[in-house]
Each structure stands twice: as structure tokens, then as C-alpha cells.
Residue, then its C-alpha position, 0 to 999 in steps of 0.5 A: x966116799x962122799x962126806x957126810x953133811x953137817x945137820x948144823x950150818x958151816x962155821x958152827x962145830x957141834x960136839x956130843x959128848x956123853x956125861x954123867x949128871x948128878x941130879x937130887x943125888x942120882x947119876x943119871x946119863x946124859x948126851x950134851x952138846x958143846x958149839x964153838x964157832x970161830x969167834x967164840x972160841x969158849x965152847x957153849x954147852x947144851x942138854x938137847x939139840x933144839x936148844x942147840x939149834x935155837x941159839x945158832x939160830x939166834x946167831x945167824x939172825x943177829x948177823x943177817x940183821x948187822x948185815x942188813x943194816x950196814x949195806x942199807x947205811x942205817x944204824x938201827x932197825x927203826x931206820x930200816x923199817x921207817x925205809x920200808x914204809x915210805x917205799x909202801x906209800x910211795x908205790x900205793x900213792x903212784x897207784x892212786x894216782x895212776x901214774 
């Protein structure tokens, strides 16, 4: 039997749990969400999967950023995107001048 896949990426466990909430005095059931990643072992607790969804997101993209910016030598996006821009003009310059 195959496993099933995760909806969340590798490295994230995404625990639901079944609470009581107690809101303006009512006892209300609720499914909340805890994440814990190997780093931060503290789980963090969510009411709804796309808030879930949204901060791994968040994760991914400062550690794609941090990645980025260490193989390109540079400490910050301005750096980068500076970098970016003189390879634009360079090749509309070339283009220009027919080269």
C-alpha cells in the first residue's frame, strides 16, 4: 500500500487537533492546527489550514531568499536586484548597438 502524500511540504508536521473553544461564554468545537518544523521545535497553533498554509509559505520564501542571496555573494536584496538590473542594460545596450 502506497503512503499517502502530505498536503504540506517535507520537513513541516502539521497536527490536527480537536478543541473546545470558549468564546463570549459558548463552548464551541473547533479543528486547530499545530506546525512544528525541525528548527522550531515550539509547535505554532492555527485555527484554519490557509493560515497554516500561508506561514509555511512564508518560511519557504525567507529561506529561498537567504539562499539566494548567499550563492549571489550579496548581503542584501538590493544587491541582487541592483545585479539585476545592469544584466537588463547590459543586454538592451548590446542589442542597440548591434553587437
Amino acid at each position: 500500500m502506497a503512503k499517502q502524500k502530505s498536503e504540506f511540504p517535507r520537513g513541516y508536521a502539521v497536527v490536527e487537533i480537536n478543541k473546545t473553544l470558549n468564546i463570549g461564554g459558548e463552548a464551541i468545537p473547533s479543528v486547530l492546527y499545530q506546525v512544528t518544523t525541525k528548527k522550531n521545535l515550539t509547535p505554532k497553533t492555527f485555527i484554519n489550514k490557509e493560515a497554516v498554509h500561508k506561514y509555511i509559505n512564508e518560511l519557504e520564501r525567507t529561506k529561498l531568499e537567504a539562499k539566494a542571496l548567499k550563492l549571489s555573494g550579496y548581503q542584501h536584496v538590493s544587491g541582487v536586484i541592483q545585479k539585476h538590473n545592469e544584466l537588463i542594460a547590459v543586454a538592451e545596450l548590446q542589442e542597440i548597438s548591434g553587437i
